[in-house]
DOFI-770292 format. One record per residue: residue in three letters; x negated, y, z negated of N, C-alpha, C, O in turn. Coordinates in steps of 0.001 Angstrom, whole numbers, plus 500000, padded with zeros to 6 digits. Atoms other than C-alpha are relative to their C-alpha. Last residue first. Example, Ala and Ser with C-alpha at 12.3 -4.5 7.8 and 13.67 -1.06 7.14 Angstrom:
ser500820498810500060486330498940492860500770501090499270500261502198499101
ala499110498810500000487700495500492200499100501200500000498064501181499335
END
This chain:
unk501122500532501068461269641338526918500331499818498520499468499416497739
unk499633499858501354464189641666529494498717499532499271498262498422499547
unk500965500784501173463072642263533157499811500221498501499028501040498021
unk500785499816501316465537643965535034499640498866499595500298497828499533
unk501263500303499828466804642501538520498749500447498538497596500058498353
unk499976501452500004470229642257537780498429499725500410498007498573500515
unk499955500309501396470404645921536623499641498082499914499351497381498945
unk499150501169499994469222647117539167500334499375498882499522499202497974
unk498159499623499583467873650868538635500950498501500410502159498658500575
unk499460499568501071464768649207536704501484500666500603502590500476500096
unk499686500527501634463937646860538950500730500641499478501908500285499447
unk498504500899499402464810648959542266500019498827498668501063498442498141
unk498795499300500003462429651659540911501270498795499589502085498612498684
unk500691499815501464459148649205540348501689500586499881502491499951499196
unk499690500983500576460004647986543812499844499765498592499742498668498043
unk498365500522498881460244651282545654500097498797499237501278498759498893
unk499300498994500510457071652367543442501337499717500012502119499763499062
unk499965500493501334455056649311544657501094500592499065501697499912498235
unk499057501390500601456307649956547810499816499227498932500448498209498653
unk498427499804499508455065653605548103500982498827499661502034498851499022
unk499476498957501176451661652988546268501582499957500154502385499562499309
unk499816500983501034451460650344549038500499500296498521501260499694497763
unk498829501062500080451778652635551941500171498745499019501020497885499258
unk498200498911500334449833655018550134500847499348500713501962499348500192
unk499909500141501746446647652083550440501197500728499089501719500421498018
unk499550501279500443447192650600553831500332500674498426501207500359497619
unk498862500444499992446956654134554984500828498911499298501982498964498872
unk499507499289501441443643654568553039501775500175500446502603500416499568
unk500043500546501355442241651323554860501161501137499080501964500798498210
unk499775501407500348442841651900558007500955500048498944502164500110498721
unk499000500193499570441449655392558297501721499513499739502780500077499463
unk499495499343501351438625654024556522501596500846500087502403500809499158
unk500543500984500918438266651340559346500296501091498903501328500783498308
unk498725500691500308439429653538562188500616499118499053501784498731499017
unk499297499499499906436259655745562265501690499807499761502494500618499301
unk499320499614501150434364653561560445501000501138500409501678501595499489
unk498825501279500544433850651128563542500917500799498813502093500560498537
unk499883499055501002431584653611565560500876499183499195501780498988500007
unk500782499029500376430167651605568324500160500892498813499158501471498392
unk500885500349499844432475648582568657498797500524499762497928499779499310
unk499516500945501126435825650105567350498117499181499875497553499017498793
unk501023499755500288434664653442569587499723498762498964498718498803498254
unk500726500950498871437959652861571702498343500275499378497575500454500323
unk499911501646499777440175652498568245498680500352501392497810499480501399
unk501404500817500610438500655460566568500517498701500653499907497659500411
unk501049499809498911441197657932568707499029499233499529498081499352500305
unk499823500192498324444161655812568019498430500593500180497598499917500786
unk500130501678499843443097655087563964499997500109501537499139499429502100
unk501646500308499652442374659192563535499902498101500410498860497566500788
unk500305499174498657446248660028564954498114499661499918497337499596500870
unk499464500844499154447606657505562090498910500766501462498248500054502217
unk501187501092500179445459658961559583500583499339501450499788498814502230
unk499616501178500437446476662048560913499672499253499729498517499134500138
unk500829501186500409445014665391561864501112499091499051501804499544498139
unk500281499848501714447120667908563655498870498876500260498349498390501265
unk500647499317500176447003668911567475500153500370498396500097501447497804
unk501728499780499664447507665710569174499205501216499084497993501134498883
unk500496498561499107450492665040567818498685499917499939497834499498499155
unk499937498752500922451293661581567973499899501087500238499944501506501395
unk498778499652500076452162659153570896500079501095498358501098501574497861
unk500683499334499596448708657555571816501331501160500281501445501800501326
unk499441500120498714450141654167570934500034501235501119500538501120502236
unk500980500915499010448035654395567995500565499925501440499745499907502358
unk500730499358499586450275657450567247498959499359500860498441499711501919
unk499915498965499136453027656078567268498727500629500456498519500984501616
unk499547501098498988452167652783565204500401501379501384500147501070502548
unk501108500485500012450602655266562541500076499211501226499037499133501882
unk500662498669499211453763657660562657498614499178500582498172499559501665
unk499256499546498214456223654196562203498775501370500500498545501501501702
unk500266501205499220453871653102559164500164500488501551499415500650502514
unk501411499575500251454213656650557181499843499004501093499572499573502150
unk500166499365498771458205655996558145498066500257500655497609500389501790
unk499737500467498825458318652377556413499452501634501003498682501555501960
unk500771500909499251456185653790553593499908499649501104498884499634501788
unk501395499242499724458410656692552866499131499028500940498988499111502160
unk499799499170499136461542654710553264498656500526500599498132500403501706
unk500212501326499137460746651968550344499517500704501519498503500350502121
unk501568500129500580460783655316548377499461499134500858498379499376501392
unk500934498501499259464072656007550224498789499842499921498078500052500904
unk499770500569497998465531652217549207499398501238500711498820501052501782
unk500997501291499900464835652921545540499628499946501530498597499998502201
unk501657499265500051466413656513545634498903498706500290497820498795500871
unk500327499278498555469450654723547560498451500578499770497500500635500549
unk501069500793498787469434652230544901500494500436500996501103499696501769
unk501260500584500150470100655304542480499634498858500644498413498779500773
unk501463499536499623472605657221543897498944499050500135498368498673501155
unk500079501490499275475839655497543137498863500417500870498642499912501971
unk500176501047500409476614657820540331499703499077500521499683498013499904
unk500618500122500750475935660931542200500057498898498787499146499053497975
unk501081499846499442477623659644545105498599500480498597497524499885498524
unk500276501245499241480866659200543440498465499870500564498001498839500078
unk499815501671501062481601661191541005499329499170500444498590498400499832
unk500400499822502051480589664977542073499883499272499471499134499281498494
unk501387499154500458479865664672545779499806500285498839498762500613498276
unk501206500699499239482878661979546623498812500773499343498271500166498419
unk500203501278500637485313663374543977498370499481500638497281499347500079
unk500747499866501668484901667187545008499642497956499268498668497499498671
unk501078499769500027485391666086548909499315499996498697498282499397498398
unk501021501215499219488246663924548211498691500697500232497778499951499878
unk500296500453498488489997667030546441499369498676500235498868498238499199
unk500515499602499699491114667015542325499561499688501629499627498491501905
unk500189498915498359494379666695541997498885500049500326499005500353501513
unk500352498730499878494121665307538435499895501035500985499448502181500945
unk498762499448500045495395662115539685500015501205499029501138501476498603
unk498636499662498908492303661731541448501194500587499385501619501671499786
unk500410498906499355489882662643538593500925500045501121501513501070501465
unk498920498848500743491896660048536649499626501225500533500411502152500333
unk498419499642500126491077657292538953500960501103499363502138501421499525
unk499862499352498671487491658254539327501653500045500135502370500988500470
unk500751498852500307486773657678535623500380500862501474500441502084501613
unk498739498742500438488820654818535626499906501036500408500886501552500945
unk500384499987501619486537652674538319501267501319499344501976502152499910
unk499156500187500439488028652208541837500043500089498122500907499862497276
unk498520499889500188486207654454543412501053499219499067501949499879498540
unk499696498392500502483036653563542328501570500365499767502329500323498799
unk500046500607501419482983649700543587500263501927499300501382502360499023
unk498975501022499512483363650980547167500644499720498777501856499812498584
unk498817499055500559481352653874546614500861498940499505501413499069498412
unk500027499340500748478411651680546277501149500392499440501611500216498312
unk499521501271500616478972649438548774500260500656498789501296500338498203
unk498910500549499694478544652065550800500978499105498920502172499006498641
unk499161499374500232475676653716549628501460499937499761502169500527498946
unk500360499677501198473746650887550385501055500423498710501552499841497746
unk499320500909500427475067650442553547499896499319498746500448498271498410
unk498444500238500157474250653811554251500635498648499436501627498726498712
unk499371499487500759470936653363553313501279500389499677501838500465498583
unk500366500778500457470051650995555524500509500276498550500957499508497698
unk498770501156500649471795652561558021499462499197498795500172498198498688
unk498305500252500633469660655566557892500631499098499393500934498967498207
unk500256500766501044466184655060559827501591499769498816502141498755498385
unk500021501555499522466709656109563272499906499106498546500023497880498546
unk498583500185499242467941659829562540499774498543500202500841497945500346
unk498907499692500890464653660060560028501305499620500221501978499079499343
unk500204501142500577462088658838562446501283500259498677501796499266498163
unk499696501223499146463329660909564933500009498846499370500651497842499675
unk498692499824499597463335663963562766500532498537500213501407497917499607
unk499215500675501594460162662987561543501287500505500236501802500534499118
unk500194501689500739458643662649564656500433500092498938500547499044498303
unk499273501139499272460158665719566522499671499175499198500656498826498546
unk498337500205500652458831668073563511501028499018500977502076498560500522
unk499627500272501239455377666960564229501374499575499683501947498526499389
unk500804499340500735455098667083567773500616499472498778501526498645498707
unk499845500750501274455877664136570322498805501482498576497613501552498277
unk501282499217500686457794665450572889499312499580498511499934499432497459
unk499974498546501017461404665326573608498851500559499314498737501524498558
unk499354498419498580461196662748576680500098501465499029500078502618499459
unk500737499834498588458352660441575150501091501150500669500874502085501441
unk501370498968500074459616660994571468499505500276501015498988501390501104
unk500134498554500405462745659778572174499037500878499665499063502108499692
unk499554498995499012461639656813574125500312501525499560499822502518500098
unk500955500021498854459126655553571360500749500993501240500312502080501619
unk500591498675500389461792656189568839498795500504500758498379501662500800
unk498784498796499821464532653727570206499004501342500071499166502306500819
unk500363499527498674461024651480570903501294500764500470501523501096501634
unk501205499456499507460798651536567336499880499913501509498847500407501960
unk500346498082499865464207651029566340499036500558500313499145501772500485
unk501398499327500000465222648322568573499301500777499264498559501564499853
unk501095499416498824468701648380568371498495499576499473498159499647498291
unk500326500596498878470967646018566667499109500592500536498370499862501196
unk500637501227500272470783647710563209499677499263500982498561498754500868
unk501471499450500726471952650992564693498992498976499888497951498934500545
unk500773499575498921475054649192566246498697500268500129497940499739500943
unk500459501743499242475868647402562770499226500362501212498078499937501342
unk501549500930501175475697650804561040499484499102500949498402499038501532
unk501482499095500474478155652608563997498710499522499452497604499501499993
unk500532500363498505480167649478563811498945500655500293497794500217500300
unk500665501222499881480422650171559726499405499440501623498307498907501779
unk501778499899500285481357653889560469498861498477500256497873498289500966
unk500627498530499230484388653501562280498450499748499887497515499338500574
unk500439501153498534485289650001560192499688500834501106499287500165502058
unk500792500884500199485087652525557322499546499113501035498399498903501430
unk501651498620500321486834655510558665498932498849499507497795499065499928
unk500252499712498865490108653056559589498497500669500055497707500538500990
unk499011499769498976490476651970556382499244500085500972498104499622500986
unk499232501138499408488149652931553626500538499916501279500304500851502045
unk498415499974499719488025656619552295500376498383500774501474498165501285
unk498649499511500575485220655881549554501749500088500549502818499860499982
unk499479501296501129483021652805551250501011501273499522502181501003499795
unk499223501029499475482944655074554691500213499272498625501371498866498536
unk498725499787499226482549658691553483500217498680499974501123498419499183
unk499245499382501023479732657510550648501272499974500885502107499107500626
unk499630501430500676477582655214553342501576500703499158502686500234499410
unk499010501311499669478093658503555480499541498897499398499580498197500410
unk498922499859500023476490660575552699501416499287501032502562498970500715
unk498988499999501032474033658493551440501226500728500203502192500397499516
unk499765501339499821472605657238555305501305500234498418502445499774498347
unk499196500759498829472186661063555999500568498439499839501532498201500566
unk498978498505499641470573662897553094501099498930500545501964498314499921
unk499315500248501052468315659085553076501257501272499342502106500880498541
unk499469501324500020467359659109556173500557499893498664501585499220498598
unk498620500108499200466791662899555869500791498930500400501955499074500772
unk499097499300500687464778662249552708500774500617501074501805501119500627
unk499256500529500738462606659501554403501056501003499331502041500299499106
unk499319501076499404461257661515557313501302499594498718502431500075498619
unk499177498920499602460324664733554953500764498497500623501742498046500027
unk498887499356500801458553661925552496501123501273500637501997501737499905
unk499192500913500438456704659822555357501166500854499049502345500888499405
unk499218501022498842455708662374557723500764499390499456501945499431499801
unk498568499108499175454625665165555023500714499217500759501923499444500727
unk499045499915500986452490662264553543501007500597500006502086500183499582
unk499301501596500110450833661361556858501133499833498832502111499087498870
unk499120500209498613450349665246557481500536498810499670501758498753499537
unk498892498765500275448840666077553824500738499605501159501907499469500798
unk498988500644501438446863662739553778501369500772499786502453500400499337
unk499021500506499121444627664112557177501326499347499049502356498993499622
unk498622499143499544443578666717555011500821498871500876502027498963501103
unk499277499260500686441131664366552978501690500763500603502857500625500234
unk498996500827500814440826661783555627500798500905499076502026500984499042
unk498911500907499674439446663966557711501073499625499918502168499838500439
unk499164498937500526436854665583555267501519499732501026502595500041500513
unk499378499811501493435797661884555146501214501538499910502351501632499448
unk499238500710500065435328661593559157500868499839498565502064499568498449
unk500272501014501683433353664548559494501021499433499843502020500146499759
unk499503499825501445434052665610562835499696499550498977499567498326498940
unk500621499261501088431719665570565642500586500391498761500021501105497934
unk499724498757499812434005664690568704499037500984498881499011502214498881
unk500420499842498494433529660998568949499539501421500174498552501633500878
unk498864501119498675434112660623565137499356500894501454498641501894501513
unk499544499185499084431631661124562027500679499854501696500378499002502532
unk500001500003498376430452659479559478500839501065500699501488501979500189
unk498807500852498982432010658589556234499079499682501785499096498787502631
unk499512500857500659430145660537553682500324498725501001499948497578500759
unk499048500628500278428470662557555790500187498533500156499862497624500920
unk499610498430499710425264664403555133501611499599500143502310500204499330
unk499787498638500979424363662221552873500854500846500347501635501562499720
unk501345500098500356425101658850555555500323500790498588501294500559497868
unk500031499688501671427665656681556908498926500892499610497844500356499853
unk499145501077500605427519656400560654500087500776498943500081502007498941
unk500896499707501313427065659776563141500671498621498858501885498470498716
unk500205501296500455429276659305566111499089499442499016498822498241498976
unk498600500578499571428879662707567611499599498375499416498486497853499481
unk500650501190500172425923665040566016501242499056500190502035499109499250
unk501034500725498881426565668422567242499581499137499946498619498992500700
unk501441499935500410429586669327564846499179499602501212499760499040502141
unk500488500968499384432933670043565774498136500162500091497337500951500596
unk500974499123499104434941672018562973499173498850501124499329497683500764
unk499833499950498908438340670498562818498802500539500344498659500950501496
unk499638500887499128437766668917559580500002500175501605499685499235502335
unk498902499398499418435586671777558062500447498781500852499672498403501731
unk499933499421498882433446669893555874501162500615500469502220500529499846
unk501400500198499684432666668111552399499757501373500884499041502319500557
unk500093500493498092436692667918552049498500500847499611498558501873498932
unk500381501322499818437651667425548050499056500030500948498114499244500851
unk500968500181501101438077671552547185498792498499500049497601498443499745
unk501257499360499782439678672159550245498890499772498936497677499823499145
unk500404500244498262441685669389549979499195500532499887498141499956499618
unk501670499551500591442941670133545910499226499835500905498102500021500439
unk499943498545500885446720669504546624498360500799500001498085501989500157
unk498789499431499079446264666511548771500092501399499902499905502241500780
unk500486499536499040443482664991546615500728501156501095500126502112501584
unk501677499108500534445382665319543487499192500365501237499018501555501501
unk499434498658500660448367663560545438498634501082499568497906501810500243
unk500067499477498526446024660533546398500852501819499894500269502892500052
unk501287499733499138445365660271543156499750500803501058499107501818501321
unk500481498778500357449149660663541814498315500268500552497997501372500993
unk499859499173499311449859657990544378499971501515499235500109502563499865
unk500578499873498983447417655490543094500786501417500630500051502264501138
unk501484499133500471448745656190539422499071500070501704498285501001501879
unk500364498322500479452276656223540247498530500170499691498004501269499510
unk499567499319498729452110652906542347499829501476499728499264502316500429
unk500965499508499364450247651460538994500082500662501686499098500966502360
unk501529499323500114452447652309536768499088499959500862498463500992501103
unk500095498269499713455815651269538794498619500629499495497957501321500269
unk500050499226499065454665647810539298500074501492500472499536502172501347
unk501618500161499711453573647095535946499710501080501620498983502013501960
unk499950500246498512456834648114534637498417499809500781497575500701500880
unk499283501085499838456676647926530517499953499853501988499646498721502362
unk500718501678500303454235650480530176500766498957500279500039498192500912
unk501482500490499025455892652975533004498918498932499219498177498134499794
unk499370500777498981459416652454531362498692499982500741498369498988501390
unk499867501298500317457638653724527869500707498957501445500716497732501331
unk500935501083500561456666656431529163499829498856499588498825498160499738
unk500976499940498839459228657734531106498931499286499884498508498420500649
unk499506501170498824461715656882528187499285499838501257499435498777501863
unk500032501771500602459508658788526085500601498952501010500042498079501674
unk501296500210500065459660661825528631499607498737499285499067497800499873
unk500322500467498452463657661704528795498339499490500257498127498383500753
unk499840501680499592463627661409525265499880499748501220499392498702501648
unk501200500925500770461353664641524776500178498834500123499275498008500255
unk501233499747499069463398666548527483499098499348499178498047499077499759
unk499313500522498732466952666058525255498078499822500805497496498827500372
unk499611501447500793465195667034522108500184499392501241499288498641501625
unk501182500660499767463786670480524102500586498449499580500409497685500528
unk500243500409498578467761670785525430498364499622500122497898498996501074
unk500735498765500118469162670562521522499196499353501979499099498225502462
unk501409500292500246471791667946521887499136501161500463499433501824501456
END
């Protein structure tokens, strides 16, 4: 097949799977928005976020949009850049939880045996903990900058995906397609990363998307807890410092709030728009 032909059905099929999915259209259209803004910041933002103005606690007005926080910031231009950090958090987070959960899910459902009930305790262990006050301590003794928190939130998030993955191979392996690649010689590594994993991908991508959200959440819950970095802008990092002004300045934590609530929703609309269409038992026949 000619390779534009090929790239025209893929695009139809794009299109036509976003009219039919309600949920996926409108997760992609809030988070292309927010996107647009992201990309185009300087262009969006009013003000210099970090500049500190002489008018502290300023409500809604012309001059700004939003107001302004303890410190003299413009609370809108803020938001703008603060989108680039909260979004870096959730999508770097989620794609090492998901790196990590698909390839041990893959090791343990492909070689079985002993390596499986290895890993699986491992999973189960994970699942027992805590994970937010796993990530609370690690951040308190290793510091809580950027690249610690999405590390942390990445290494704690996993099993979910592994056991995903898992199940995955499980059913994989035994299909023809893998049977004749074995008795072709080919290695256990080549099978796993060529057959196996890339066919048993897709409700891991569902379950990552899901990912984003959960980690975007975990930075917001960190930070309120006065556990972010101090020396970006976050939405999560503007909700802690607008919480002790909640009474006097309210929009500081209130728009904040709100535009978290709103890319964590994009995210699980997306995650549940996905997991339709990559399930097959969950498609919706018309």
């Amino acid at each position: 097949m000619n390779p534009t032909n090929r790239k025209n059905i893929v695009f139809k099929t794009l299109i036509e799977t976003l009219k039919t999915n309600s949920l996926l259209k409108y997760g992609c259209l809030i988070l292309t928005f927010i996107l647009i803004i992201v990309a185009f910041a300087p262009i969006f933002a009013t003000h210099n976020p970090y500049e500190l103005d002489g008018e502290l606690l300023t409500p809604p007005s012309k001059e700004h949009w939003l107001g302004t926080d303890g410190l003299g910031r413009d609370v809108y231009s803020m938001l703008v850049y603060g989108a680039r950090t909260s979004l870096l958090i959730g999508i770097v987070s989620a794609l090492i939880s998901g790196i990590i959960g698909t390839v041990i899910g893959g090791i343990a459902g492909y070689f079985g045996g002993k390596v499986d009930r290895i890993i699986s305790e491992i999973i189960n262990i994970f699942l027992m903990i805590p994970t937010f006050f796993l990530i609370l301590i690690i951040v308190a003794l290793f510091g809580s900058s950027l690249v610690n928190v999405m590390i942390v939130i990445g290494l704690t998030s996993w099993p979910s995906n592994a056991r995903l993955m898992r199940v995955q191979a499980m059913s994989l392996k035994k299909r023809v397609f893998v049977k004749s690649v074995e008795a072709m010689g080919e290695s256990h590594g080549t099978i796993l990363f060529r057959y196996i994993i890339p066919n048993g991908i897709f409700p891991v991508i569902a379950n990552t998307t899901l990912s984003v959200a959960g980690a975007i959440l975990t930075e917001a819950g960190l930070s309120f807890l006065g556990l972010g970095d101090p020396n970006l802008i976050s939405w999560g990092q503007m909700i802690f410092e607008g919480k002790s002004y909640m009474t006097s300045a309210w929009w500081i934590s209130t728009f904040s709030g709100l535009a978290t609530v709103i890319l964590v929703v994009s995210f699980y609309l997306i995650g549940d728009g996905l997991n339709t269409i990559l399930n097959p038992k969950l498609k919706v026949r018309k």
